[in-house]
N, C-alpha and C positions, 0 to 999 in steps of 0.2 A: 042361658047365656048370662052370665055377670054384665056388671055396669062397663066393668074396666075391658072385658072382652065387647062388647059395642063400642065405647070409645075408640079400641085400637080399629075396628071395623070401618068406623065413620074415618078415621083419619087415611086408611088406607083405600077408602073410596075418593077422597078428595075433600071431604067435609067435614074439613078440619075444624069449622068453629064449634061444630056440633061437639065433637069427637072430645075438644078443648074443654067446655063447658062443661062437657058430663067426669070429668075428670076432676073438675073445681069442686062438684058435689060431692065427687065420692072422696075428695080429701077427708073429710070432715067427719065420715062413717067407716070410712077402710079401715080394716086391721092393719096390724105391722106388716104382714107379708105382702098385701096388697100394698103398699106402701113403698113395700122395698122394690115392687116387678113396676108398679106407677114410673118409679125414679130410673128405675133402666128404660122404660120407653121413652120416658121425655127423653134423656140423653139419646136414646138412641134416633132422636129425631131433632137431634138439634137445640132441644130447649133447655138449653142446660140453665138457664135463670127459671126455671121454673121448677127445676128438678133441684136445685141447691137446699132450697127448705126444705123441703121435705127430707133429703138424705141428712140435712144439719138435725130435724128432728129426731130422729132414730137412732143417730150416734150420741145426742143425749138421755137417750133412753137407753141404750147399749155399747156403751165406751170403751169398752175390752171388744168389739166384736170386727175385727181385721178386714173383714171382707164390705163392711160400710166404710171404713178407713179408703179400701182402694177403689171403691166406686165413686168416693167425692175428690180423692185426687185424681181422677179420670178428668169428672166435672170441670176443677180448676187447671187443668190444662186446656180444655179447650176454652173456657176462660181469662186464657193466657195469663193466670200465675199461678208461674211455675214452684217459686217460693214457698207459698203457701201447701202446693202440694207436698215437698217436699216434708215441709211441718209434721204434714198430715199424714203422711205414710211412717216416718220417726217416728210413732204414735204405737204400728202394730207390734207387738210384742216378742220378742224372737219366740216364744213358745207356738204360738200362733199358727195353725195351720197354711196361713194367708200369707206369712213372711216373707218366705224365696219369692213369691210375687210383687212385694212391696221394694223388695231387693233391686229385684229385674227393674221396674219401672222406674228408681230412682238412679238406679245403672244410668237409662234412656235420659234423665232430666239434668243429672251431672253435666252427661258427655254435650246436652243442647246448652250449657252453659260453659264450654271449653273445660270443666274440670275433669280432666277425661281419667289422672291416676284414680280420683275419688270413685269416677266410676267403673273400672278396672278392678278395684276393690271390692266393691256390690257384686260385681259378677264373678268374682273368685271366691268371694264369701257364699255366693249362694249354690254355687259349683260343687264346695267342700259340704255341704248340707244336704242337697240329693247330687249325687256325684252321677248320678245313671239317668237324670232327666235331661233329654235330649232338646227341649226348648233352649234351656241354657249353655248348653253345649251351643245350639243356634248363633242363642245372643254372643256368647263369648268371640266367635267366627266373625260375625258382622260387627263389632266393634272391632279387632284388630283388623279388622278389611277397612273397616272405616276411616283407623288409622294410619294405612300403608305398609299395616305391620302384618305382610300375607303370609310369612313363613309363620306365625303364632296360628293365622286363620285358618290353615291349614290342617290341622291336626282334630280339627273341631267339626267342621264342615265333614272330615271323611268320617267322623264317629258318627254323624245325624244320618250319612248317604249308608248308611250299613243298615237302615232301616226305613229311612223315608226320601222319597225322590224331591218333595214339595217340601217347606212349613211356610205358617201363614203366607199364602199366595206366593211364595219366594223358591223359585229354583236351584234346589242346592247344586245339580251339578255344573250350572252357570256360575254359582258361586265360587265355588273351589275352582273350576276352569279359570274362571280371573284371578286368583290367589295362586295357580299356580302360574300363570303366564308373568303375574306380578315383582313373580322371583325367578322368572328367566328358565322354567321349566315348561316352554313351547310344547315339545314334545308328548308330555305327560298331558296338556291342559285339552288337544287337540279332541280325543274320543268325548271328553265331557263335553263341550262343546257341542259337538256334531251330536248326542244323543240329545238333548236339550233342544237343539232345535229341531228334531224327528217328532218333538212333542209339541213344541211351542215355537211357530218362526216371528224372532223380534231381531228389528234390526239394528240394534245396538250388538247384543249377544252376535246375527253373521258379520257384524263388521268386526268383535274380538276376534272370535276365528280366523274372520281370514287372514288377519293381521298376527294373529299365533302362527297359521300356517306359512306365512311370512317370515316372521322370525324364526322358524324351525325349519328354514329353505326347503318347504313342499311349495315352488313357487305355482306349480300348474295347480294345486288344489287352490293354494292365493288367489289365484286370477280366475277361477269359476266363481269364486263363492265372493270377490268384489265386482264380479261382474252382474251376478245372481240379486245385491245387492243395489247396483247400479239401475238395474232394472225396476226395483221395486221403490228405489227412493233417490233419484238423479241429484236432489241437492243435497246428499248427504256428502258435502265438498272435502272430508276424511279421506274417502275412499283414495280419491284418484291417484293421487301423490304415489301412496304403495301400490295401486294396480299397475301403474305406470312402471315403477321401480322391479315388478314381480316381470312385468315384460320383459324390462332390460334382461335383469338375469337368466331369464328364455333367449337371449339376445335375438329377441323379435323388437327388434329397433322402430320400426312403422308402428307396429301397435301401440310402443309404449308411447312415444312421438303423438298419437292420436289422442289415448290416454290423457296426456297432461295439455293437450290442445282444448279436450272438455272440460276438465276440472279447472281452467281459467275461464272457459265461458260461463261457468257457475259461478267462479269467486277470483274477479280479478285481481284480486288485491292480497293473494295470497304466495308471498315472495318467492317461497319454495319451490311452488307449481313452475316460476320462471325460471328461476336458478338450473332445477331438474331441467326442462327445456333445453338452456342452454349446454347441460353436459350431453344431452342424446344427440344435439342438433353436432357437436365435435365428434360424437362418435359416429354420426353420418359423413362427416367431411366438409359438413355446409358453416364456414367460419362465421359468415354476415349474420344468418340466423342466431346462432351462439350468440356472438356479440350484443347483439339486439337485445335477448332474452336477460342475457346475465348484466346491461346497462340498465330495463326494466326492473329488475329484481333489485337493482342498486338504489334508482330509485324511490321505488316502496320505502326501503332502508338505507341511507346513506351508510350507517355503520355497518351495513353484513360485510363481515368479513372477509368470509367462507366466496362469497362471490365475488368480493374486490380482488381475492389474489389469484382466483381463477382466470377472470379477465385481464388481471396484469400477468399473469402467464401467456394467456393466449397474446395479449400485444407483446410480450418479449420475441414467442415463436417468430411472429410477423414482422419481427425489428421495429415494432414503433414503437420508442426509446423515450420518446415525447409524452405519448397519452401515454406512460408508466408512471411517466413524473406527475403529471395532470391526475390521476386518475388520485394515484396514493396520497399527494398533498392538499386533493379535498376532500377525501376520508379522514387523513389528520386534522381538519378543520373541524371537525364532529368529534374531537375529540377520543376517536377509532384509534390503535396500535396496534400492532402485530410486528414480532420481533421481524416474518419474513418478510413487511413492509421496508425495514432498511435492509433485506438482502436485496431485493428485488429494486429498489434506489440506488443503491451502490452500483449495480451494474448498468441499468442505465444511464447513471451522470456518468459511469467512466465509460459507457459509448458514445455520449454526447460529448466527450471529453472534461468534462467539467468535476476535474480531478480531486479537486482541494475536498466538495460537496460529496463524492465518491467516498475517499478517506473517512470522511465522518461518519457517514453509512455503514460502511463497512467495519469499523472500531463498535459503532453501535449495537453493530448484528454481531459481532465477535464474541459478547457476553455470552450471549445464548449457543450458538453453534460452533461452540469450541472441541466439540463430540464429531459433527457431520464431515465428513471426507471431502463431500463436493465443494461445502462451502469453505474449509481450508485451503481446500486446492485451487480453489478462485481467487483466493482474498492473499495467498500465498505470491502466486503469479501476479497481482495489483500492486502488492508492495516490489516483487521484484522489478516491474516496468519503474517504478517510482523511486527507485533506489533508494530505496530501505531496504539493506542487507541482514542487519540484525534481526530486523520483524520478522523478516521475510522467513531467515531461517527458524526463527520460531515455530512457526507455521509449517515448514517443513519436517519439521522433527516429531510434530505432533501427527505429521502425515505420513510416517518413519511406523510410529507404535501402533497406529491406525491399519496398516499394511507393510511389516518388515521386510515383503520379497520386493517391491515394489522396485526394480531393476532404474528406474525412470530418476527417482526421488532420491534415491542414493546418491546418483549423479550431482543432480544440482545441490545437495548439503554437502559431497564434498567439492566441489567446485567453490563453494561460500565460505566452507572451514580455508582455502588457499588463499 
């Protein structure tokens, strides 16, 4: 047994100084080769200030030799500089057998400094130089995945799965499953998915799933496999929201109802969970619930929208014409708009009578919904109580091209032409 074969022995019994010392010795008597497998073990244990000299030695003993180039920019990245590595790998020669790897890893240190075209370029340069190495193929896939860029990932990912299921510890068909769910191909993402976890169950991977199978309305596979899910990791507070949602569309009302009752007992504070609430609790019939859930969720957010004009629908249904005004004009105080905030005003003030305040709502909202039938035909009938015949007929003409049989609207424009 060699010195350096003891060394690694003592280290890997736990007696490391031993292990350490005997290494210091044989600096001084090892060959190169010895020297060069020294410098991979320290790295590969972490000593990378110990392992730096020694690799600095050999590379001036061997300056043309690519493959000491990318063992010490290894070193200086875990040294955290990156720069230097950088240097250091510019260094290996495109003749170089070592290059496409020099390539690759400067690919990784570009994209850790936001330059992501530079490293975009490293890995189409090293692409066009073995065009059939499937590593690069790899890398290529995980950088456009990286970038959001899935339809690029795509085409790289299914060239590595034509012959390998794995690289470095990475799941390609997890991979391309997410690349393709990324660009809205549910459908397609679903089999990868499901064999991926036949081999490996992780739960990030069954929550894409079932949230694929979600967006690809398989809602009963949705709701097994968040439920599946649910089981194995209750605070993974993702879930609930779509298990909840995959019920609705079962229209298993109670379940989903239950659903979004747990995922607030995980994460109170998560607006949507209430919002949802509130729409399942109107499609039960239960208003007070609703109200409750979708004032909560307002709460959270003074500015949600999406909830404030639900809730001022539900007080229109109910005629309270009051909390419409109250509700929208401290949303406007957050600095919130929504153009259906003045339809939804205009009609109120002019149930409250408070007609001048109506006009202005309604001229407001007119910018925007000069296309919708209903709110013409609203804002039509407001001018003609208000005697504004001109407006009015305006409004009506536009509800003329909108619906020409309209037997109704004929009537009142020409009653207005007399």
């Amino acid at each position: 047994m060699t010195k350096l074969d003891r060394a690694i022995r003592y280290v890997e019994e736990n007696e490391v100084e031993k292990g350490l010392a005997l290494i210091n010795e044989l600096k001084h008597e090892a060959t190169d080769e010895e020297k060069f497998l020294m410098v991979e073990q320290l790295h590969e244990w972490g000593l990378v200030n110990e392992a730096l000299p020694l690799v600095d030695e050999l590379i001036k003993k061997y300056p043309s030799e690519g493959e000491l180039h990318l063992l010490k920019a290894e070193i200086l990245i875990d040294l955290e500089e990156e720069e230097e590595a950088i240097h250091i790998l510019s260094q290996v020669a495109t003749t170089d057998s070592n290059y496409v790897a020099a390539l690759i890893l400067m690919a990784d240190l570009y994209q850790m400094q936001g330059l992501t075209e530079v490293s975009e370029q490293k890995l189409l340069e090293a692409k066009r130089l073995l065009p059939t190495e499937k590593v690069i193929d790899f890398a290529l896939g995980e950088f456009y995945s990286s970038q959001g860029m899935y339809q690029q990932s795509i085409p790289y990912f299914e060239e590595v799965l034509k012959t390998d299921k794995e690289l470095n510890g990475i799941d390609l068909r997890q991979r391309l499953a997410e690349s393709l769910s990324g660009v809205g191909k549910f459908e397609e993402a679903l089999p990868y998915f499901h064999d991926a976890l036949q081999d490996k169950l992780e739960i990030n991977t069954l929550f894409e799933y079932a949230f694929s199978a979600y967006q690809a309305g398989h809602y009963q596979t949705a709701i097994e496999k968040f439920v599946e899910l649910k089981e194995l990791d209750p605070q993974y507070h993702s879930l609930y929201l779509y298990l909840a949602k995959s019920y609705e569309h079962e229209e298993l009302l109670e379940e989903a109802a239950a659903a979004v009752n747990e995922g607030i007992s995980q994460d109170e504070f998560q607006k949507e969970l209430y919002f949802f609430k509130g729409k399942i609790a109107l499609k039960r019939g239960i208003e007070e619930e609703a109200e409750a859930a979708f004032k909560q969720a307002i709460a959270l957010d003074p500015g949600y929208v999406e909830a404030i004009l639900t809730l001022s629908k539900l007080y229109m249904s109910q005629e309270k014409y009051e909390e419409v005004i109250e509700l929208i004009t401290h949303a406007n105080e957050y600095n919130e708009h929504d153009p259906n905030f003045d339809w939804d005003l205009a009609k109120a003030y002019q149930e409250t009578e408070e007609y001048e305040k109506a006009a202005t709502h309604y001229e407001a909202a007119s910018r925007v919904f000069l296309d919708e039938y209903a709110f013409l035909e609203e804002y039509g009938y407001f001018l003609l109580e208000e005697g504004n015949r001109e407006k009015a007929k305006e409004m009506f003409k536009k509800l003329l091209v909108l619906d020409p049989s309209s037997v109704e609207i004929q009537d009142i424009l020409f009653q207005l032409e007399e």
